[in-house]
C-alpha positions in Angstrom: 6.3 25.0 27.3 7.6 25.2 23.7 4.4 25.4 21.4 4.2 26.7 17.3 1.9 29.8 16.8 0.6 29.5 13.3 -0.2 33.6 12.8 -2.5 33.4 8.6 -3.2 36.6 7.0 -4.9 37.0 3.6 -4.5 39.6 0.7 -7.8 41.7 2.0 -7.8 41.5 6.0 -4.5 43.0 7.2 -5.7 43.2 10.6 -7.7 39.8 11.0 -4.6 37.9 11.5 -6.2 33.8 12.4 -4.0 32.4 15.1 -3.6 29.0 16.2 -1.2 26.9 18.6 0.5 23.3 18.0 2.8 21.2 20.0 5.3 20.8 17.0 6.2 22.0 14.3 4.9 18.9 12.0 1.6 20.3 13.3 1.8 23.7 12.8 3.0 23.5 8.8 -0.1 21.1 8.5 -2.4 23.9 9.9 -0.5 26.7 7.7 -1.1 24.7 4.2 -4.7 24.3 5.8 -4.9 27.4 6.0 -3.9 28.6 2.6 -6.2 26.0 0.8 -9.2 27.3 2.6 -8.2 30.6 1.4 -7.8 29.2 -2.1 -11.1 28.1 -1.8 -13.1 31.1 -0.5 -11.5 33.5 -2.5 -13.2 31.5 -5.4 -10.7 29.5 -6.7 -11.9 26.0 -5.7 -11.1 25.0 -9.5 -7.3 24.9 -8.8 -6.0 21.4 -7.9 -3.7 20.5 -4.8 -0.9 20.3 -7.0 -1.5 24.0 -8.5 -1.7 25.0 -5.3 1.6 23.2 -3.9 3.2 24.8 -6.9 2.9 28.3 -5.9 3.4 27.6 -2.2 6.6 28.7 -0.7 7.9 27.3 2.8 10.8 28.4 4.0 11.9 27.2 7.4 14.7 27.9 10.6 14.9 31.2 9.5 16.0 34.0 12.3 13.1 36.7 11.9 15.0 39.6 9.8 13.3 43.2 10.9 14.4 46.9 11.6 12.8 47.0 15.4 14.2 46.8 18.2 11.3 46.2 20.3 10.6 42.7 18.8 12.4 39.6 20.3 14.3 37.0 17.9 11.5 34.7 17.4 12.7 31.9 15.3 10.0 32.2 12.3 9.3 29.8 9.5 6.8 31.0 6.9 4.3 29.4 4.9 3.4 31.3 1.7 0.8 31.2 -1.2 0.9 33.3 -4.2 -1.8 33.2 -6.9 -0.4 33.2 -10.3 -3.9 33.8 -12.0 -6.0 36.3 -9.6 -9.8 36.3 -9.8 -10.1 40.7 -10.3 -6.9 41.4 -11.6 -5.6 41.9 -7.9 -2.9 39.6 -6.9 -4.1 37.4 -3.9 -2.2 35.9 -1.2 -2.0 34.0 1.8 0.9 34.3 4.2 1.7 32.3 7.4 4.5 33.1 9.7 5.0 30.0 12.2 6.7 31.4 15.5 7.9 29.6 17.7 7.4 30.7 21.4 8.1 29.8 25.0 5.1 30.4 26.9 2.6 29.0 30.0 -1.2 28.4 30.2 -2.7 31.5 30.6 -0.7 33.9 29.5 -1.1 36.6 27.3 1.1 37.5 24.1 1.3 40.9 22.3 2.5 40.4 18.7 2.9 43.0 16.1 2.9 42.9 12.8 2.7 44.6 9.6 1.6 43.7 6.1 1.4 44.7 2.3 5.7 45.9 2.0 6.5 42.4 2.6 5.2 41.1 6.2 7.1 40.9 9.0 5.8 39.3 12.5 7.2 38.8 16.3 5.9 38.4 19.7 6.9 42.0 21.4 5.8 40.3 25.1 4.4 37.7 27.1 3.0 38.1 30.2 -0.4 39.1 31.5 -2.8 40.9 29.8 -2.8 44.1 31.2 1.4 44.5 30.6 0.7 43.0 27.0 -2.2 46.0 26.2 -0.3 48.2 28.2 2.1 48.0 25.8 0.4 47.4 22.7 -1.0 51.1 23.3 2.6 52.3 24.3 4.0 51.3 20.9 1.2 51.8 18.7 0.8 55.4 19.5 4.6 56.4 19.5 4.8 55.0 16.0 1.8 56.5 14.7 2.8 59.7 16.5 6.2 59.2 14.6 5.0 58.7 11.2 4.0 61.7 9.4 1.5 59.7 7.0 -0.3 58.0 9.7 -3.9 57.5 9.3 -6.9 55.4 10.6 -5.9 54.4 13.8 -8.5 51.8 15.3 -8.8 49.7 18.4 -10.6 46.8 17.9 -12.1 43.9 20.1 -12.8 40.1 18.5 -14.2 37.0 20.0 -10.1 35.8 20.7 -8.8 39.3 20.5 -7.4 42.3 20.9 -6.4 44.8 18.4 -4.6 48.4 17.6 -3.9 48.7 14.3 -3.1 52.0 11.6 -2.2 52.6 7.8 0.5 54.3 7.6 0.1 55.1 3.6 2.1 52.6 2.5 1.6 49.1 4.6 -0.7 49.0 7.5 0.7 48.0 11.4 -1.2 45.7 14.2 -0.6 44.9 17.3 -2.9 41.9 18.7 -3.4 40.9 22.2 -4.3 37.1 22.1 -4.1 34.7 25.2 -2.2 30.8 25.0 -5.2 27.6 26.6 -4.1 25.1 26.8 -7.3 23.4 25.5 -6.7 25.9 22.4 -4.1 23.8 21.2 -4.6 22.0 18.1 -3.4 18.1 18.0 
């Protein structure tokens, strides 16, 4: 079945991507500007209005997903962007959703890598079962950080709805998450 994966990541938590899937699109830009106003809000700037918000928001849709590897399939990506114009600490803040839109069946298992702080760039690498998807999570994780010369902090981690490699490579940091489609996950 076609289904929207609505893949939010903040200015602070490269590797704590929130996912969440939608039966159309409609849905999924609803759940994206969700997303970014409850960022708004907890990174203590519940004083701006919808409007200021709105403002600064940047959607841009039906856009082929432009990146430099090979691994990652075409995914037809629409992002969802927030950009504070008046940070809290002097650090700008952001929110960025990248809406991909997948083919995939209950139960199965998607790897998707990504990287963030040079721009951010997202794409599902595989779908299948969970064992191919870490299989190959690992695979391309460690040849790239084997192949970059500046590579540091490489971590595997485990979360409630996930599984994650990621590492800083000195200039952006790269993740590879292993998540699983429901169903009953989707949001109406």
């Amino acid at each position: 079945m076609k289904i929207y994966l609505v893949c939010g990541i903040d200015h602070e938590s490269y590797e704590n991507v929130e996912f969440s899937f939608h039966r159309n699109l409609h849905l999924a830009k609803k759940q994206a500007l969700q997303n970014i106003k409850d960022n708004v809000i907890a990174s203590g700037n519940a004083e701006l209005s919808e409007d200021e918000i709105m403002q600064n928001t940047r959607m841009d849709l039906y856009k082929e997903m432009d990146n430099n590897y090979k691994r990652i399939n075409g995914t037809r990506c629409h992002s969802c962007d927030w950009e504070n114009p008046v940070p809290k600490v002097g650090v700008p803040s952001f929110y960025s959703n990248r809406i991909l839109e997948v083919e995939v069946n209950n139960g199965d298992f998607l790897c998707i890598w990504h990287h963030a702080y040079q721009g951010i760039d997202i794409g599902v690498l595989n779908i299948g079962t969970e064992e191919d998807c870490i299989t190959l999570a690992q695979k391309t994780s460690q040849e790239d950080y084997e192949n970059c010369e500046d590579a540091i902090d490489y971590e595997i981690s485990e979360y409630k709805d996930r599984w994650c490699i990621s590492f800083d490579d000195l200039v952006e940091w790269r993740v590879w998450s292993v998540i699983q489609f429901r169903e009953a996950d989707i949001i109406e």
